[in-house]
Each structure stands twice: as structure tokens, then as C-alpha cells.
VMD Tcl script that builds the backbone (N, CA, C; Angstrom):
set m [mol new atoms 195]
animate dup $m
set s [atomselect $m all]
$s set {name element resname resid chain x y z} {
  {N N UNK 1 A 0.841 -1.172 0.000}
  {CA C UNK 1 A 0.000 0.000 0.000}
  {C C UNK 1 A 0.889 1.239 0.000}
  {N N UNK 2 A 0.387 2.193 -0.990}
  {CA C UNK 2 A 1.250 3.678 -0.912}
  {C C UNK 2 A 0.589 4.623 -0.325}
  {N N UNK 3 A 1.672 5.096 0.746}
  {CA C UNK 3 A 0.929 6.419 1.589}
  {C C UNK 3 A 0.822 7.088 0.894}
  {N N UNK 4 A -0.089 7.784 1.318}
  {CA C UNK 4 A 0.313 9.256 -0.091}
  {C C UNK 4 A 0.898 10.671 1.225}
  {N N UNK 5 A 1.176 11.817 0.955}
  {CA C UNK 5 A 2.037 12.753 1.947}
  {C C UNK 5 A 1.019 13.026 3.017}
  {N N UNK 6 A -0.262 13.414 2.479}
  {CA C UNK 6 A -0.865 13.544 3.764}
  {C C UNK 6 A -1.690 12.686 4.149}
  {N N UNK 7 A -1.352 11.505 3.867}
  {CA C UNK 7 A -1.728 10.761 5.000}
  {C C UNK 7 A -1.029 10.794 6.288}
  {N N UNK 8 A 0.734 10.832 5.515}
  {CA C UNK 8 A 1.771 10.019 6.334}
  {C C UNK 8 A 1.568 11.722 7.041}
  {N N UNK 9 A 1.629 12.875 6.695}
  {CA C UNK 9 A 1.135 14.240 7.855}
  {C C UNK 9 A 0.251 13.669 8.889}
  {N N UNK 10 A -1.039 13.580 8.544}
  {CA C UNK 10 A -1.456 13.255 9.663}
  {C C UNK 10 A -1.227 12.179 10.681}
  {N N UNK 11 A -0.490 11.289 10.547}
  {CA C UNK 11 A -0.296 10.588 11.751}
  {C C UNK 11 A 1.224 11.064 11.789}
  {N N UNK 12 A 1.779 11.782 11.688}
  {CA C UNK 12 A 3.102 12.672 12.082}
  {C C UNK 12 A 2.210 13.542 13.349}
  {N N UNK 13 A 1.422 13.952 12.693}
  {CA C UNK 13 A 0.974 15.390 13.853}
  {C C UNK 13 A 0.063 14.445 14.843}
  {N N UNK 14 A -0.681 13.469 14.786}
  {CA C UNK 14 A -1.783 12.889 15.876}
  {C C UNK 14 A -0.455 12.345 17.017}
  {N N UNK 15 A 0.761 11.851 16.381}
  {CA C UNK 15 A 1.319 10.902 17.011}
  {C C UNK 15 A 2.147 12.067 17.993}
  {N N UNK 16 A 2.560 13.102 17.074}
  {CA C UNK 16 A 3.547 14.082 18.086}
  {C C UNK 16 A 2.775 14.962 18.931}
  {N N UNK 17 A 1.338 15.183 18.565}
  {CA C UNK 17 A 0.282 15.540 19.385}
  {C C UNK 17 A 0.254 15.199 20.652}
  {N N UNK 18 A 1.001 13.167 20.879}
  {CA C UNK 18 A 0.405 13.149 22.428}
  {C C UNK 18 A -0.287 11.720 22.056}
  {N N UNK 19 A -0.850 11.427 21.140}
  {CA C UNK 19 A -1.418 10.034 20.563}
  {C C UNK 19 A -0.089 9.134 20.611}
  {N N UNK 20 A 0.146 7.647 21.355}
  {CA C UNK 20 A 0.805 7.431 21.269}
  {C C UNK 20 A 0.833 5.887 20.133}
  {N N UNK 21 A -0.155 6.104 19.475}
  {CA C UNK 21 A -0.075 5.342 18.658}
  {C C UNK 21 A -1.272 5.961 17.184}
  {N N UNK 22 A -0.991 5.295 16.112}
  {CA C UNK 22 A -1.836 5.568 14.755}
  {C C UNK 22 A -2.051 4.419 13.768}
  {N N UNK 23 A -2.854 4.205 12.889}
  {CA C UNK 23 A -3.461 3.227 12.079}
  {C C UNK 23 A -3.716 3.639 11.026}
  {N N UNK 24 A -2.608 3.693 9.726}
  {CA C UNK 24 A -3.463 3.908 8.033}
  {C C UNK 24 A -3.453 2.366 7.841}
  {N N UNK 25 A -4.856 1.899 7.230}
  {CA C UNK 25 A -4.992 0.689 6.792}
  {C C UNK 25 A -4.415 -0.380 7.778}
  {N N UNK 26 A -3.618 -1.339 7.456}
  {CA C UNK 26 A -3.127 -2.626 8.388}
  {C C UNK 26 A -2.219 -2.441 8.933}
  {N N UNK 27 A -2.136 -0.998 8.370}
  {CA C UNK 27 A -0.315 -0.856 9.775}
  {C C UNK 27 A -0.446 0.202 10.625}
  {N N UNK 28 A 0.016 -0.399 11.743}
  {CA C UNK 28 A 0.166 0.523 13.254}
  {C C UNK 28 A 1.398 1.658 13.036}
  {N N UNK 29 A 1.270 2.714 13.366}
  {CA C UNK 29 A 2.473 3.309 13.679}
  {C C UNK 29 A 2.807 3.990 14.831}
  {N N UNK 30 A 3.498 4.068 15.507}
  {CA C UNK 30 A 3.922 4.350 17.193}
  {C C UNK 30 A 4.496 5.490 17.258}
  {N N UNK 31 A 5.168 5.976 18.236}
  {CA C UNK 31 A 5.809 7.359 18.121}
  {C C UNK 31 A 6.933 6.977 18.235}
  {N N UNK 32 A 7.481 5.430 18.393}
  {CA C UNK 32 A 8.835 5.073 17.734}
  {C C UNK 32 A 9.294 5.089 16.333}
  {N N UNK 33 A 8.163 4.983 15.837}
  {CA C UNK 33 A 8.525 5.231 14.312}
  {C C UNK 33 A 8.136 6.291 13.531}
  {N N UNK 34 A 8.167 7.337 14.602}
  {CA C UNK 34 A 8.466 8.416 14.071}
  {C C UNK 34 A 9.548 9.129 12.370}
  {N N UNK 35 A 10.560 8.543 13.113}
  {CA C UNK 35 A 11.612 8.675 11.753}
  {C C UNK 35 A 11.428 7.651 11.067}
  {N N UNK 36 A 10.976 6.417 10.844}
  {CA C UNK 36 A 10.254 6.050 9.514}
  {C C UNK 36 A 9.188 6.531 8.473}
  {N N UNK 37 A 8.279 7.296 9.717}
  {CA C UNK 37 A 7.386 7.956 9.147}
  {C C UNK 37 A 8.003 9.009 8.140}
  {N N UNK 38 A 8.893 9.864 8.575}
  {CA C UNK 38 A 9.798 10.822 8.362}
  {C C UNK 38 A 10.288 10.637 7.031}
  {N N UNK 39 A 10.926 9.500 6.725}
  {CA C UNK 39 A 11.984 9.198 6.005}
  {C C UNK 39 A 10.974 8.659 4.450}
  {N N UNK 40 A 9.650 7.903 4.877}
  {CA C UNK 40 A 8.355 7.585 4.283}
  {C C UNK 40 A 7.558 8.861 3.723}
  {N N UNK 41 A 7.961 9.959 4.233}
  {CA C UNK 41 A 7.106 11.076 3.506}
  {C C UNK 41 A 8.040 11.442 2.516}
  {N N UNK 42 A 9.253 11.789 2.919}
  {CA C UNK 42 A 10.222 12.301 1.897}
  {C C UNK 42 A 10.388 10.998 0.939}
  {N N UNK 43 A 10.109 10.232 1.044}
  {CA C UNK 43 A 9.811 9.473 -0.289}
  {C C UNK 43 A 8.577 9.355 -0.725}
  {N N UNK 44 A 7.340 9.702 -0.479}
  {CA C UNK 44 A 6.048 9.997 -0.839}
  {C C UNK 44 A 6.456 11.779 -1.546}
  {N N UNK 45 A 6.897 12.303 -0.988}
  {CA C UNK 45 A 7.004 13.149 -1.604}
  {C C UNK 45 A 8.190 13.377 -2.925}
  {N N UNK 46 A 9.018 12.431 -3.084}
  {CA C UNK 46 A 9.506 12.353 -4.179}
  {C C UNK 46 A 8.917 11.880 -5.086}
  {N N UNK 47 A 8.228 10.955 -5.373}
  {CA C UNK 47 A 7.487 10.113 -5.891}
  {C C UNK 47 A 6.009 11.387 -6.213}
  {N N UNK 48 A 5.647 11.899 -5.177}
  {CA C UNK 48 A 4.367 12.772 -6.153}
  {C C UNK 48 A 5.211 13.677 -6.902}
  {N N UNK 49 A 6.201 13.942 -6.583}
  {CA C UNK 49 A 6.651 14.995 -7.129}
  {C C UNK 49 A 7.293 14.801 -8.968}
  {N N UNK 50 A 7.485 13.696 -8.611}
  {CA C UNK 50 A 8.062 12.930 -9.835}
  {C C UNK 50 A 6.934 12.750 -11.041}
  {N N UNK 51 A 5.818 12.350 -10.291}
  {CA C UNK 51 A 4.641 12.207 -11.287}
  {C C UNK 51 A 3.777 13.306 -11.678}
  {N N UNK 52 A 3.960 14.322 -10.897}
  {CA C UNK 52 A 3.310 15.619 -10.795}
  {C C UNK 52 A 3.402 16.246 -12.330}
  {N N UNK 53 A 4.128 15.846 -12.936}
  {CA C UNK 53 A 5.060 17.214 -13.716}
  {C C UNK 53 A 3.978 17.750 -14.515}
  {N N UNK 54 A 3.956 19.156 -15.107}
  {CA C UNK 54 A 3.394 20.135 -15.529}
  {C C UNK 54 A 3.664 19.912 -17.088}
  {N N UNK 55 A 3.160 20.190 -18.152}
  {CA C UNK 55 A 3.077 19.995 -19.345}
  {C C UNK 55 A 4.196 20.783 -19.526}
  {N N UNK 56 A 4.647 22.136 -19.063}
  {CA C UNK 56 A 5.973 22.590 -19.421}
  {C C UNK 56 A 7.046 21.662 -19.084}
  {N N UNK 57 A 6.743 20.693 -17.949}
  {CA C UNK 57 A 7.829 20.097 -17.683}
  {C C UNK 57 A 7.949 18.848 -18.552}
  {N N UNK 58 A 6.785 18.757 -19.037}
  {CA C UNK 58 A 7.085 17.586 -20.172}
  {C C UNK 58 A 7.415 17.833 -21.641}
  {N N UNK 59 A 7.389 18.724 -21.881}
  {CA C UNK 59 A 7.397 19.459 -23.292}
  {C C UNK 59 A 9.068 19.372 -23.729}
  {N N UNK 60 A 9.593 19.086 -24.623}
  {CA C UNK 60 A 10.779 19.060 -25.059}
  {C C UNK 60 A 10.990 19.102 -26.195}
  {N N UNK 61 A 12.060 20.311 -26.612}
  {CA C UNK 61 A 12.208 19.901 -28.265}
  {C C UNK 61 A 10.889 19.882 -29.363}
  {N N UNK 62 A 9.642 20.499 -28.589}
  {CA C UNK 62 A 8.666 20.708 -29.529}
  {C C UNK 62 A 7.838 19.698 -29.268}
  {N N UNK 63 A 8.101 18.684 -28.593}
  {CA C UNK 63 A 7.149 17.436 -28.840}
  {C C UNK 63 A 6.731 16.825 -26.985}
  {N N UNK 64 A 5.843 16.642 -26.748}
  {CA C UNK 64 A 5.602 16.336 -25.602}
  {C C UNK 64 A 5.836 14.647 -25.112}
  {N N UNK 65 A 6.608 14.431 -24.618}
  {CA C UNK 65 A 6.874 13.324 -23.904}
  {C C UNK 65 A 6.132 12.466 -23.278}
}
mol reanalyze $m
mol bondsrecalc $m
mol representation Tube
mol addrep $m
């Protein structure tokens, strides 16, 4: 299953809130895994970012990619 960024936000903020635990789908996450979470957004966020791209960003040489 792929987090998407704000998912993996909100159980960043419920968990550092004081919640000492969170649930997307079948997985638990704790406030030990905090820096997984961490490390899981910045790759959710590479990944949207990657697919995101803007027609200028696809455009090359006249011909769209």
C-alpha cells in the first residue's frame, strides 16, 4: 500500500500531538517510528513529485513526452 504525503502528515501530527499510537490501513504506527514515518514522507514526496510534472515540464524539443 502507498501512503500518499498527507496521510503520512497526519499521523506525524496525531502521534507528536500526544497520541501514542496511529493506524493507516493494516499498519500501526507508534511514536517510535516516528523517523520512519519521516523518512516515508520524503519518499512519498519524491514520488508525487516525480509524477506531478506540468506539461511545461514535459514538453521538449517541440514534442511532448
Amino acid at each position: 500500500m502507498s501512503l500518499s504525503v498527507a496521510q503520512i502528515d497526519v499521523a506525524i501530527a496525531v502521534i507528536t500531538d500526544g497520541t501514542q499510537e496511529y493506524t493507516i490501513g493494516d499498519r500501526e504506527y507508534r511514536y517510535g517510528d516516528l523517523e520512519a514515518l519521516r523518512q516515508l514522507r520524503k519518499d512519498a514526496v519524491a514520488v508525487e513529485a516525480a509524477t506531478a510534472k506540468t506539461i511545461f515540464q514535459r514538453v521538449r524539443f517541440g514534442s511532448i513526452t
